[in-house]
C-alpha positions as CSV (number, residue, x, y, z in Angstrom):
1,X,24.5,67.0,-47.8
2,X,26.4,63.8,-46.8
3,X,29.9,65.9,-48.1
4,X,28.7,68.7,-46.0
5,X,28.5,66.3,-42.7
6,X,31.6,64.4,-43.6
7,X,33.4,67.9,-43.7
8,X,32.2,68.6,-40.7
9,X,32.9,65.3,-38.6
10,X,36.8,66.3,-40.2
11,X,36.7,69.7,-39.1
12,X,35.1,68.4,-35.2
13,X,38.2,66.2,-35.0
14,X,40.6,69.0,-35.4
15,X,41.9,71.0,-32.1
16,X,41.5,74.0,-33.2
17,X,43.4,77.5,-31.7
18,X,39.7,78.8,-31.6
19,X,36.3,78.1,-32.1
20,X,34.5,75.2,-30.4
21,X,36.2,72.6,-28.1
22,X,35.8,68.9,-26.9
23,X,33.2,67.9,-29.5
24,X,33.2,64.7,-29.5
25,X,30.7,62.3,-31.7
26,X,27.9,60.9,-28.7
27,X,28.1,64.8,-28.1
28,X,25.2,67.7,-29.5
29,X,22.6,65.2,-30.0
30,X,18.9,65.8,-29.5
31,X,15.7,64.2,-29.5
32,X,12.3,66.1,-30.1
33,X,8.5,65.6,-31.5
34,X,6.7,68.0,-33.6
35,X,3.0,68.3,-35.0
36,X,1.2,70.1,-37.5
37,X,-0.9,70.4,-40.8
38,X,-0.3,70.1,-44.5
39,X,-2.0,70.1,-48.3
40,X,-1.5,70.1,-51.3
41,X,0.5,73.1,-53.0
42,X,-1.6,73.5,-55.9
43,X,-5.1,73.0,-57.6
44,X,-6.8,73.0,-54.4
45,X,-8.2,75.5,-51.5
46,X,-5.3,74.7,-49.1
47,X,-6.8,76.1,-45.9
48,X,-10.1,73.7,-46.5
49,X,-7.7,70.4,-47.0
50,X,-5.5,70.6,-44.6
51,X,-4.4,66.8,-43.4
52,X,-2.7,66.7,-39.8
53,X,0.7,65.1,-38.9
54,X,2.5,63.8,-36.2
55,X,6.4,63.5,-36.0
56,X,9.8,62.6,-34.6
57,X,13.1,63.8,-35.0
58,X,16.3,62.8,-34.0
59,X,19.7,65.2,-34.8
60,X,22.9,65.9,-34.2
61,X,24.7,69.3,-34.5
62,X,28.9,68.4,-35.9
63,X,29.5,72.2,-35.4
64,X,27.3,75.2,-34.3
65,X,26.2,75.6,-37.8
66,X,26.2,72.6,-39.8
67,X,24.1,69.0,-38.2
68,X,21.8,66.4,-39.4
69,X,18.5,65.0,-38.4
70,X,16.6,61.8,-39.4
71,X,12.9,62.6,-39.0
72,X,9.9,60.6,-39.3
73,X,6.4,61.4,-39.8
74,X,2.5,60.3,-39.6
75,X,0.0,61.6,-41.8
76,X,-3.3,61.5,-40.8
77,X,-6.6,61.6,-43.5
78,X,-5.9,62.6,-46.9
79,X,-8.2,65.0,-48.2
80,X,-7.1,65.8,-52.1
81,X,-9.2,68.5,-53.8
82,X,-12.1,68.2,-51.4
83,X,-12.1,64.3,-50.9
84,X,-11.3,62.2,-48.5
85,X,-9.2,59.0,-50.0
86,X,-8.1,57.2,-47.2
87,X,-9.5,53.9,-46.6
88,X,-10.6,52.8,-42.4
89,X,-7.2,53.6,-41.6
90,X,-6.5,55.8,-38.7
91,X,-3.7,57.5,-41.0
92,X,-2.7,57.1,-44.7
93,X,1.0,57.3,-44.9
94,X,4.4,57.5,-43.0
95,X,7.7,59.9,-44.4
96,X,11.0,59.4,-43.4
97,X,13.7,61.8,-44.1
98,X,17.1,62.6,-44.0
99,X,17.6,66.3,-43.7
100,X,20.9,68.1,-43.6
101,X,20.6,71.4,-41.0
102,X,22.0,75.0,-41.3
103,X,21.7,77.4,-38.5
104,X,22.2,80.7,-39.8
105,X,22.4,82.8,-37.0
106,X,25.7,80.6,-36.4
107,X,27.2,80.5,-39.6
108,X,26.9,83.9,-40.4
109,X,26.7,85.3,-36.4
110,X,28.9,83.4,-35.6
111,X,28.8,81.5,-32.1
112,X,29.0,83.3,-28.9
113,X,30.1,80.3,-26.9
114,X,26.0,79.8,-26.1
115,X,22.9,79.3,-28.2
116,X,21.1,82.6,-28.5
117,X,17.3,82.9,-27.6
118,X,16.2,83.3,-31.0
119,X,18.1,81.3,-34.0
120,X,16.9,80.7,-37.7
121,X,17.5,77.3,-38.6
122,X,17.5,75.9,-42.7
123,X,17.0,72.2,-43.1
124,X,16.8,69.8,-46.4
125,X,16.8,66.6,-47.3
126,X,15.3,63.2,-49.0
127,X,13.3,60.8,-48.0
128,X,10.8,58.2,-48.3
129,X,7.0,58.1,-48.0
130,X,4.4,55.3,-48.2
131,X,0.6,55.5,-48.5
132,X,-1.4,53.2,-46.6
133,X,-5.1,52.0,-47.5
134,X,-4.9,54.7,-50.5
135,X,-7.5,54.7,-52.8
136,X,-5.8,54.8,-56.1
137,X,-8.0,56.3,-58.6
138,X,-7.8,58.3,-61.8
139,X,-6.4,61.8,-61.5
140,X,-5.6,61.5,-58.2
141,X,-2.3,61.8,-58.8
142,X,-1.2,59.3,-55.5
143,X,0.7,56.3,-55.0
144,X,1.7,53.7,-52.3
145,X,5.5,54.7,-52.6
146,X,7.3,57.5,-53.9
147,X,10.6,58.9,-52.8
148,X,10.3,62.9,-51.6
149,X,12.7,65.9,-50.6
150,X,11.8,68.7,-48.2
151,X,12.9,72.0,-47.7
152,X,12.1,73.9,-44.3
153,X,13.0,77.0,-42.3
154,X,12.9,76.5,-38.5
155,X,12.0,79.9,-36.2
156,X,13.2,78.6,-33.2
157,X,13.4,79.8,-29.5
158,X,15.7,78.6,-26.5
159,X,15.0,78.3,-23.4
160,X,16.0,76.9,-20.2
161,X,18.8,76.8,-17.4
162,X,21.0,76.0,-20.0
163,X,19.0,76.8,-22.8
164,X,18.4,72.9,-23.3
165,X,15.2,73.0,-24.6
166,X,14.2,74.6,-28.3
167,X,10.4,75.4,-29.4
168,X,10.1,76.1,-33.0
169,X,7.8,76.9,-35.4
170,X,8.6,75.4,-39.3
171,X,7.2,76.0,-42.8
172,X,8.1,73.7,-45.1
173,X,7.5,72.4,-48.8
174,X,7.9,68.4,-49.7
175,X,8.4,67.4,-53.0
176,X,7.4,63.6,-54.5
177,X,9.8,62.6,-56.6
178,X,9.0,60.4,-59.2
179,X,5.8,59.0,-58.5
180,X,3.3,61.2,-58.0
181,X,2.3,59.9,-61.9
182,X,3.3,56.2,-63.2
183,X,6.7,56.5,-65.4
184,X,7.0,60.1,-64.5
185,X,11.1,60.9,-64.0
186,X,12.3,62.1,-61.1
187,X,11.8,65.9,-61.1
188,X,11.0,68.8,-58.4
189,X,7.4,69.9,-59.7
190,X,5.0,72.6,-58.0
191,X,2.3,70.4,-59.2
192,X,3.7,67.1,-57.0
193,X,4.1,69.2,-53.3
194,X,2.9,69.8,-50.4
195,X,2.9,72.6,-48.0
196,X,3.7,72.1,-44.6
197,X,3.6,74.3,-41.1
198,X,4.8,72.4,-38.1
199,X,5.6,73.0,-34.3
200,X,8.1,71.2,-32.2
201,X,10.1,71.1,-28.9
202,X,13.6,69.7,-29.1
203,X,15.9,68.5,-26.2
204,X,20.1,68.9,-25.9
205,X,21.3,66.1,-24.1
206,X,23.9,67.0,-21.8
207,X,27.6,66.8,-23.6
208,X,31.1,65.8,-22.0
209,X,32.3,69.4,-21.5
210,X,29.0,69.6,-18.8
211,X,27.1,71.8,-20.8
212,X,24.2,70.9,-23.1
213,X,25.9,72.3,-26.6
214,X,29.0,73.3,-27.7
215,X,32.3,75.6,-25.7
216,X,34.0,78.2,-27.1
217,X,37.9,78.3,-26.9
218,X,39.9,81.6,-27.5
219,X,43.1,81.7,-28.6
220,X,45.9,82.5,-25.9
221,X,48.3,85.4,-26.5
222,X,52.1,83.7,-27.1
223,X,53.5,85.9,-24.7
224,X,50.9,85.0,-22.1
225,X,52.1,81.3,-22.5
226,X,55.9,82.1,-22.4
227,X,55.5,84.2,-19.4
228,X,53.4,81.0,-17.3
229,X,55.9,78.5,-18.5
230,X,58.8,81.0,-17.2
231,X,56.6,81.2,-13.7
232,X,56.4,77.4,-13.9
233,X,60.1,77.1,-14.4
234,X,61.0,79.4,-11.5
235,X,58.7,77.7,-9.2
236,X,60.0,74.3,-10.4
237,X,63.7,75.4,-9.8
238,X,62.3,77.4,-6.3
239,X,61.0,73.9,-5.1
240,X,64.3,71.9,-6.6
241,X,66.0,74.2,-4.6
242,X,63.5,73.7,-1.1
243,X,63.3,70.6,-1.4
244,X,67.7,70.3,-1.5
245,X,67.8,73.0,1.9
246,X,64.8,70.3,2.9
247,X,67.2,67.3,3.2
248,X,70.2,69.4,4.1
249,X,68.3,70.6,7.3
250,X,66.7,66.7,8.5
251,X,70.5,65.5,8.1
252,X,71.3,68.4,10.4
253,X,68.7,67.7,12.6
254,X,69.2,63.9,12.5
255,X,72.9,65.1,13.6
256,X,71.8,67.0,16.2
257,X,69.1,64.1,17.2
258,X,72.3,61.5,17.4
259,X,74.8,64.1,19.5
260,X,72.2,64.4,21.8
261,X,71.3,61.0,22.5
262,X,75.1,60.4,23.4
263,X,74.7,62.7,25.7
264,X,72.2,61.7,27.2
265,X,73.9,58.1,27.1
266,X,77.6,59.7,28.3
267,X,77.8,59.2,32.2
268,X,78.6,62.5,33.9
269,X,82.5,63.0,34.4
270,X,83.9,62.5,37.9
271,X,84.5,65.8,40.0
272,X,87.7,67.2,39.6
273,X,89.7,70.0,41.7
274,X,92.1,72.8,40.4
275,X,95.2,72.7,42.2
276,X,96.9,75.9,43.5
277,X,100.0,77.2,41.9
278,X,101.6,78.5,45.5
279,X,101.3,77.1,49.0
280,X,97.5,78.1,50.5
281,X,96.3,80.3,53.9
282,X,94.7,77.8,56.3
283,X,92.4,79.4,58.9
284,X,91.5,78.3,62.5
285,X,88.1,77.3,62.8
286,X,85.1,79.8,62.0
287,X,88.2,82.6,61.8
288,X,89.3,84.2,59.0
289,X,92.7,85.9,60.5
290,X,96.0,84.8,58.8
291,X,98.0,84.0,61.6
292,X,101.8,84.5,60.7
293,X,102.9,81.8,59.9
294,X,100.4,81.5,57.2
295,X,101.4,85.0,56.2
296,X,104.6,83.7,54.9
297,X,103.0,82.0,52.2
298,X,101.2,85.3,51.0
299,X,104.4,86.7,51.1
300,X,105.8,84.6,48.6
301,X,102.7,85.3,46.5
302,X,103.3,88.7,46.6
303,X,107.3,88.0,45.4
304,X,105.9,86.4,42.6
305,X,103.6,89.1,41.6
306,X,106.3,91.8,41.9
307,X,109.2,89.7,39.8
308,X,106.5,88.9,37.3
309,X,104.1,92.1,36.7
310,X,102.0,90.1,33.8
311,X,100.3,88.3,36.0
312,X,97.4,88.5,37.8
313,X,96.2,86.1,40.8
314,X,92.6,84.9,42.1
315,X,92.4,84.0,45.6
316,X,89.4,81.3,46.2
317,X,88.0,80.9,49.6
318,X,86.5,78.0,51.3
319,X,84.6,76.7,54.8
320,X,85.0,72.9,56.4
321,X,81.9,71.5,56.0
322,X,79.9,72.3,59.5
323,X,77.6,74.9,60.3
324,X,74.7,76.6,58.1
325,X,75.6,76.8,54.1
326,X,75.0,80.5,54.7
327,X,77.6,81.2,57.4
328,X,80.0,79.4,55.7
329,X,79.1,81.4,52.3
330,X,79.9,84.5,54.2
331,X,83.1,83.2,55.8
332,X,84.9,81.7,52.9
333,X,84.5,85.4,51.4
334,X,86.2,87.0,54.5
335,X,88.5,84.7,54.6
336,X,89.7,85.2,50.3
337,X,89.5,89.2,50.8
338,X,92.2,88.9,54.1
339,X,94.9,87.5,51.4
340,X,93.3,90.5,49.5
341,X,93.8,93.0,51.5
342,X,96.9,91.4,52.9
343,X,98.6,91.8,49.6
344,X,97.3,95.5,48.6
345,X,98.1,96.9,51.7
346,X,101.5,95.3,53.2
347,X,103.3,94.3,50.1
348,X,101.6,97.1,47.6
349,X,100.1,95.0,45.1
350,X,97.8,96.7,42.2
351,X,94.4,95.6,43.6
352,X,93.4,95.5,40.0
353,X,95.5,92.4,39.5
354,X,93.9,90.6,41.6
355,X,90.1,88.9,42.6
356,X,89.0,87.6,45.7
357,X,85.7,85.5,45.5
358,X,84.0,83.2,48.3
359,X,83.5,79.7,47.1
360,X,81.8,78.5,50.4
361,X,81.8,74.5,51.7
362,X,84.7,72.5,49.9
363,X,82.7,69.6,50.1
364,X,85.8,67.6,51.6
365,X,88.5,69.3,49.7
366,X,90.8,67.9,51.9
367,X,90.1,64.6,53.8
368,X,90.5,66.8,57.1
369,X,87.5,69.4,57.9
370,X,91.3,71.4,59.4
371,X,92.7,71.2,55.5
372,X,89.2,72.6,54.2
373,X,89.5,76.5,56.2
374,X,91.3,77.8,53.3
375,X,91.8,80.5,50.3
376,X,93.6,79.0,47.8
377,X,96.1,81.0,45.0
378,X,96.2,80.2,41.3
379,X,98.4,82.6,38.9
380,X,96.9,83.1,35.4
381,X,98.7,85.2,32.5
């Protein structure tokens, strides 16, 4: 028995591929009571002597199949072949066991991951029982110590949320060894045993893995596990790779944070005025008509766009600054398409090559409001 549990405490420290996991030693204990009847195996009417007990047992369960329990008892009256030999005690003896447990239904059903509803469950061991207050007389055959051994079968049933609880119902024999008789040797004889039947409830104490007994494990399929660690890899080398366009993209925007705060810090640049390639038309005020001696100047514009057909000219035109914005809009545009038309219809410029547009007030151009009546000329290639 002990080589069977010290087998078993090996095997409970191994990790195995399948089976049972996380069983660890304060784990698949129980605690339970029990109670029943027993008498004498032979030379007596059992049913008409049968003595009442009282017990507790203590267990633990190393696998599914193989445990141990340490079990005490308390037997009550003694009645041996029709008489009662216990003195005013309220009970004649106490046995303590050590039994060694077998649950068949495990060990050759195997376990399903959860303890069935119905399980058969061996159990042996040795032990030690005293009488108390025993009349010790001839032929009696009884002592006030003896060591025993018992051998039981347990029908038990589980039940619960989490099947946590077991009720079972046990037949068993007990042997005394050596001392049912003075100088007898230590032997397992019919004529030294008693008969037992007992009932008990058990209770599972709750185990690390959460559950009240044991977890199965199954065992993974290789390829299942190469094919994760491959998803694993990619996503590590997917987030390496995030994380890289992460910090490339708060640099740039860092960059972009930093341009625009010298921006915002620049001051603005001072105004600044394109100056015309040729002499410019001045007008008279609120008039757009060239007068002639303005028209010289177009003329030499329109010399310059003859001896040099590649370029192209853009006539701007302006107002002083008095009057409505509108009027002024309206007159700076007369006043850029008479060079315009001046140019296309006199001198027989391509009207494609050139663009009239009205710029309205110069906003002081010229220091003179006289200056500022004006379409300016600039050449561009």
């Amino acid at each position: 028995m002990l080589a069977v549990a010290a087998s078993a405490m090996t095997a409970s420290a191994q990790e195995p591929k399948s089976g049972f996991a996380d069983a660890k030693f304060w784990d698949n204990w129980y605690l339970g009571a029990n109670a029943g009847v027993l008498s004498t195996a032979k030379h007596q009417a059992v049913l008409k002597n049968l003595n009442p007990t009282f017990g507790v047992r203590f267990g633990k369960w190393f696998t599914p199949s193989v445990g141990i329990a340490a079990e005490g008892e308390f037997l009550f009256s003694n009645k041996f072949r029709g008489q009662q030999l216990t003195d005013s005690s309220p009970f004649h003896g106490l046995k303590t066991q050590l039994l060694g447990t077998l649950n068949f239904s495990n060990a050759f059903g195997g376990y399903t991951g959860a303890p069935r509803s119905f399980e058969v469950i061996g159990l042996a061991g040795v032990g030690f029982v005293h009488n108390f207050g025993t009349k010790v007389e001839k032929g009696t055959n009884i002592q006030l110590n003896m060591l025993s051994s018992k051998f039981g079968l347990d029908f038990a049933w589980n039940f619960g949320s989490e099947k946590e609880w077991q009720f079972y119902v046990e037949p068993a024999v007990t042997y005394a060894l050596g001392g049912a008789q003075l100088g007898q040797k230590i032997q397992y004889n019919s004529n030294y045993a008693n008969l037992e039947l007992n009932v008990g409830i058990n209770y599972y104490f709750k185990t690390s893995n959460g559950t009240h007994h044991f977890l199965n494990i199954t065992e993974c399929d290789q390829r299942e596990i190469d094919a994760l660690n491959n998803t694993i890899n990619s996503l590590r080398d997917k987030n390496a790779a995030d994380q890289a366009k992460i910090a490339q993209l708060q640099a740039e925007i860092a960059r972009l944070q930093k341009a625009l705060r010298d921006c915002e810090n620049k001051p603005a640049p001072e105004a600044t005025y394109e100056t015309p390639t040729i002499p410019s038309v001045f007008y008279n005020v609120n008039k757009s008509l060239i007068t002639k001696q303005q028209a010289e100047n177009v003329a030499v514009a329109a010399q310059i766009l003859k001896n040099h057909p590649e370029l192209k000219l853009n006539i701007k035109g302006y107002a002083s600054p008095e009057g409505k914005a509108k009027k002024n809009q309206e007159l700076s545009v007369r006043r850029a398409n008479a060079v315009k038309d001046l140019l296309v219809k006199k001198y027989g410029i391509d009207e494609s090559r050139i663009t009239a547009e009205g710029c309205g007030t110069t906003k002081d151009k010229y220091e003179t409001y006289e200056n500022n009546r004006v379409a300016m000329l600039f050449f561009e290639k």
